[in-house]
C-alpha positions as CSV (number, residue, x, y, z in Angstrom):
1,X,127.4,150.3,127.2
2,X,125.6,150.8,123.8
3,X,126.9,148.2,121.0
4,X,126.0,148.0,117.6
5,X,125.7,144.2,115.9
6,X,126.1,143.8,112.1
7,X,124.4,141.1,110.3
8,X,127.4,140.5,107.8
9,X,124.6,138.9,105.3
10,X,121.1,139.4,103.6
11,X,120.2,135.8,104.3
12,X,117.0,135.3,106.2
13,X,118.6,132.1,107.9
14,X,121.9,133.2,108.8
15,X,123.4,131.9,111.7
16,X,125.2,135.1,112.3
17,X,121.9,136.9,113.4
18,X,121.1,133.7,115.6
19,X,124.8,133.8,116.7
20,X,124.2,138.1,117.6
21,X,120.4,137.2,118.8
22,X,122.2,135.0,121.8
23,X,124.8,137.8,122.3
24,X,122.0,140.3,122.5
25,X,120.1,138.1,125.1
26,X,122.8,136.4,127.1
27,X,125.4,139.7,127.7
28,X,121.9,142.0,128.3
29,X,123.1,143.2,131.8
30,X,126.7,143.5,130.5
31,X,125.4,146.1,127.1
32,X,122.8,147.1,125.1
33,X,123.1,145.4,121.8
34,X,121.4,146.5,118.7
35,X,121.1,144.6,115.6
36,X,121.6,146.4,112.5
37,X,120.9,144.5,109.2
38,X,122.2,145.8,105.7
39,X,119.6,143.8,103.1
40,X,118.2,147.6,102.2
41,X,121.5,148.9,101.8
42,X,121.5,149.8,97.7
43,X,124.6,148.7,95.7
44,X,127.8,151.2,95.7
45,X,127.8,153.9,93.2
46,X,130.1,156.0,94.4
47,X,127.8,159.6,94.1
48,X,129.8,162.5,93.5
49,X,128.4,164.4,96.5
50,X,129.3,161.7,98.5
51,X,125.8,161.5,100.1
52,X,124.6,158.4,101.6
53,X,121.3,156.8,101.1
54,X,119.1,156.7,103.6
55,X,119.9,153.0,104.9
56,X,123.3,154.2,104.8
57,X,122.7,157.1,106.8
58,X,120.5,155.4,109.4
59,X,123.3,152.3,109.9
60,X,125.9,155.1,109.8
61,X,124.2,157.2,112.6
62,X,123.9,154.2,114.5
63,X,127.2,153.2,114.7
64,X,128.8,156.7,115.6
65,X,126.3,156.6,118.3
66,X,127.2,153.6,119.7
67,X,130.3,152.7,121.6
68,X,131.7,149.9,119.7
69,X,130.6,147.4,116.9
70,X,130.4,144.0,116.4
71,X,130.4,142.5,112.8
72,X,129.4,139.2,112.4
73,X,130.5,137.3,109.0
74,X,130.0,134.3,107.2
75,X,132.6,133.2,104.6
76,X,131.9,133.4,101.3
77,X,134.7,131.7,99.2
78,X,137.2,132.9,101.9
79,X,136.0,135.9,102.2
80,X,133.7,138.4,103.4
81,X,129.7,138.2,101.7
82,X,129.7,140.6,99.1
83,X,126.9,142.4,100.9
84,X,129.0,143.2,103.7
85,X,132.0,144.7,101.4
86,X,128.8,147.1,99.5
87,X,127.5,148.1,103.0
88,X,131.4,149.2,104.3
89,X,132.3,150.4,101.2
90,X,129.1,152.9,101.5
91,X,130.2,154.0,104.9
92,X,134.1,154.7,103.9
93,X,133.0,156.3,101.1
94,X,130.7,159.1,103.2
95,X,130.5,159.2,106.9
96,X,133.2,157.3,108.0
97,X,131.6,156.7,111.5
98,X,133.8,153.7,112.3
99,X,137.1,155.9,112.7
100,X,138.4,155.5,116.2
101,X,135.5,152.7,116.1
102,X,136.4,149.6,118.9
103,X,135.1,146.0,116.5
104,X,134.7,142.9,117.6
105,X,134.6,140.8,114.7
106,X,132.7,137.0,115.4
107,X,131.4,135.1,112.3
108,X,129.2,131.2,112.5
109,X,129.4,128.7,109.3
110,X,128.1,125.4,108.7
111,X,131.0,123.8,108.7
112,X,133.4,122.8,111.6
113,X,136.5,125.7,110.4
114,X,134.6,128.6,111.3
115,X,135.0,131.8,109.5
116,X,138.9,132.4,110.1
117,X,139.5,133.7,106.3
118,X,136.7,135.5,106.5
119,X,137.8,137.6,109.3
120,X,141.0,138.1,108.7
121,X,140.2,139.6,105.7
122,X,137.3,141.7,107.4
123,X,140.4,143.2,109.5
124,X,142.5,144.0,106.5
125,X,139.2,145.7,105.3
126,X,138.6,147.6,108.2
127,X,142.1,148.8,108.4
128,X,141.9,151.0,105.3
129,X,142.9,154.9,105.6
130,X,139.2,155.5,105.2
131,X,137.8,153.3,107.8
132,X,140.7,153.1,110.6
133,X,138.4,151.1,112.8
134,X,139.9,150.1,116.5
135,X,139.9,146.1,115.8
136,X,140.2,144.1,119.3
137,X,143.4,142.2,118.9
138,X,144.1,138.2,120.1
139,X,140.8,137.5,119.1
140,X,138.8,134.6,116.6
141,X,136.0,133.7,117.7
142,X,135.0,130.8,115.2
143,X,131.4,128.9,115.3
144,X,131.4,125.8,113.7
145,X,128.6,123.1,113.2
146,X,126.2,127.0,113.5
147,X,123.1,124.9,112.6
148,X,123.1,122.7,115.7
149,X,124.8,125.4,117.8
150,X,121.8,126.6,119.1
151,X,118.3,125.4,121.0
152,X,114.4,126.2,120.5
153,X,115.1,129.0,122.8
154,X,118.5,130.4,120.9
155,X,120.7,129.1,124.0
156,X,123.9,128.1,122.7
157,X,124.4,124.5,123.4
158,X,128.0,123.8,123.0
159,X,129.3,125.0,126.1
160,X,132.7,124.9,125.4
161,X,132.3,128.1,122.8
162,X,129.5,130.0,124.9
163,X,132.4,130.1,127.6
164,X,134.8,131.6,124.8
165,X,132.3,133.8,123.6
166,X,132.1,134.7,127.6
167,X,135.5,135.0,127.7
168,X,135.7,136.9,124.1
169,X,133.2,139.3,125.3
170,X,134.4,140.6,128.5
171,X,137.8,141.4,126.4
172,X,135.8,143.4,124.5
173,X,134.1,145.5,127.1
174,X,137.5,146.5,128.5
175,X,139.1,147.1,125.1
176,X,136.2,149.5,124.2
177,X,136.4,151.3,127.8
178,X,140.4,151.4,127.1
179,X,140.3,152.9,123.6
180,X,137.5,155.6,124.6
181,X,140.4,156.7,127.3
182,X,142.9,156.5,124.5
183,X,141.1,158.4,122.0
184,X,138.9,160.8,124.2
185,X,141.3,164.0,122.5
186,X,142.4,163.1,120.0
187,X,142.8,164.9,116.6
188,X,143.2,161.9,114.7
189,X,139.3,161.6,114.1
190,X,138.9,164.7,112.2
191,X,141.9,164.5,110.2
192,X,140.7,160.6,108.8
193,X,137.7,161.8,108.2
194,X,139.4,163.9,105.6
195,X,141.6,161.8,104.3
196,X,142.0,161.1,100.5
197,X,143.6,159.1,97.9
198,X,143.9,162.1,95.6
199,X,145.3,164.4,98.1
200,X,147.9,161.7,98.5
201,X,148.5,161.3,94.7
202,X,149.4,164.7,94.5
203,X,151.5,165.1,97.1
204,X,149.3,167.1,99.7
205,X,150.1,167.0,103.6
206,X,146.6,165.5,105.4
């Protein structure tokens, strides 16, 4: 299984990469997990063509080539970094690859709450008509104390959350092999991809 890991920040410390850096390595017999970073990604400017740039389009092909993403966020005065909202508001604006998309969303912060704001705004996010990503329900997975979380060799030392983060992960593996059964034919894809706020506004069937 092919996954796709997003770096929900451009900071060159983040504990999210270290947190998808231990995924990558621990689960590397269970998926192939590739970490995509937006820190190139230009600000939104929403381009009448609708063409992405070219780290848009290369994190956009990425993701419709994988079989299921994993975003993971810090929070940002409870929310999501702004550099995260630019990146997916790029990608609902012009290729809409994470349609039909399974997610896993994670997310590591210095302090002991975890990112729990943070992601649940992340789903509302991903929810939109123009994204309608497959979100794995029942799940939060919430790294506190991410500074002292892992070791010299990025093992994660608090057992207690690598077995969640077992546990986490294995729910994810099945919700992506249930959702590409779900979705296999369906129609749906296509007709989100063309969805629009102005056909709604004037009254047009989608």
């Amino acid at each position: 299984m092919k996954l796709v890991g997003i770096v929900g920040t451009n900071s060159s410390e983040s504990t999210n990469r270290r947190l998808l850096q231990y995924m990558k390595q621990h689960y590397s017999e269970q998926a192939e997990i590739e970490i995509c970073e937006i820190d190139e990604i230009p600000v939104f400017n929403e381009p009448e063509d609708k063409t992405a740039p070219q780290a848009v389009q290369v994190l956009s092909d990425k993701i419709a080539a994988s079989d299921g993403v994993i975003f993971a966020t810090p929070e940002y005065d409870h929310s999501i970094p702004a550099v995260l909202k630019n990146a997916i508001e790029w990608l609902s604006y012009t290729t809409r690859p994470l349609i039909n998309k399974p997610v896993m969303i994670i997310g590591a912060s210095l302090g002991a709450l975890g990112t729990s704001r943070a992601q649940a705004h992340l789903r509302q996010i991903l929810e939109a008509p123009e994204l309608k990503a497959l979100i794995m329900p029942n799940v939060e997975y919430l790294l506190g104390r991410a500074l002292e979380a892992f070791d010299d060799d990025g093992n994660m030392v608090y057992k207690d959350k690598a077995k969640e983060l077992d546990n986490d992960f294995i729910e994810f593996l099945s919700f992506v092999k249930l959702t590409e059964k779900l979705t296999a034919n369906s129609k749906f894809f296509e007709i989100s991809k063309q969805f629009s706020w102005k056909q709604v506004a004037n009254g047009e069937d989608m």
